[in-house]
N, C-alpha and C positions, 0 to 999 in steps of 0.2 A: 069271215069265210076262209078255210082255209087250205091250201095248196091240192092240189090234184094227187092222189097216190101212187106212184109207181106201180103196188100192187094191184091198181084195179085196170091194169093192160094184161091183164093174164089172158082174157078173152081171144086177144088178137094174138094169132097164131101163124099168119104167114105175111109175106110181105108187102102182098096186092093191098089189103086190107087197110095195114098200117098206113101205105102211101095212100089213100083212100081218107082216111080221117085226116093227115099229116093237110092234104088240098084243104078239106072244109075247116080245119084250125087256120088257115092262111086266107082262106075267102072270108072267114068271119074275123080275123085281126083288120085285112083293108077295108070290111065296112065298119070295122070300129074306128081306124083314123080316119075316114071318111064322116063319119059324123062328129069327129073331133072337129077335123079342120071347118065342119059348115056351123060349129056353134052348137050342134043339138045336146042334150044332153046325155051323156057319158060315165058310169061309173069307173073310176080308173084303176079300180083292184081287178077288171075283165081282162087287160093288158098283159097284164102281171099271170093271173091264169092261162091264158091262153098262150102266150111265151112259154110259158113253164111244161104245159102241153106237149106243145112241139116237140121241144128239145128230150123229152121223156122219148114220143115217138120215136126220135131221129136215133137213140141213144138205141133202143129195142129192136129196130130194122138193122142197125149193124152189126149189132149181137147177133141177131138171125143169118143175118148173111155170111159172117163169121163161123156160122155155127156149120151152112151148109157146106162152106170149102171146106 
């Protein structure tokens, strides 16, 4: 499987939004250590995307912010 595209955040256009997915990549990483830590079972390439995720967000909401000063 492989890595998330930068380009398919073209959707998200302002920053409510972004900060909006930026929570549900964060509530869906603690229920993935969360079932790391209880033993369930965990594919561990989800980590890896969902970090990757983020950091794209984090990277696009600044640019925006950026862009409006």
């Amino acid at each position: 499987m492989s890595l998330p595209k930068y380009a398919e955040l073209d959707s998200l256009t302002n920053v409510v939004d972004i900060e909006k997915e930026i929570f549900l990549l964060q509530k869906t990483l603690f229920d993935l250590k969360l079932k790391k830590f209880t033993s369930q079972n965990v594919k561990p390439h989800l980590f890896t995307h969902t970090k990757h995720r983020i950091g794209q967000l984090q990277f696009k909401k600044a640019c925006l912010i950026k862009k409006e000063n």
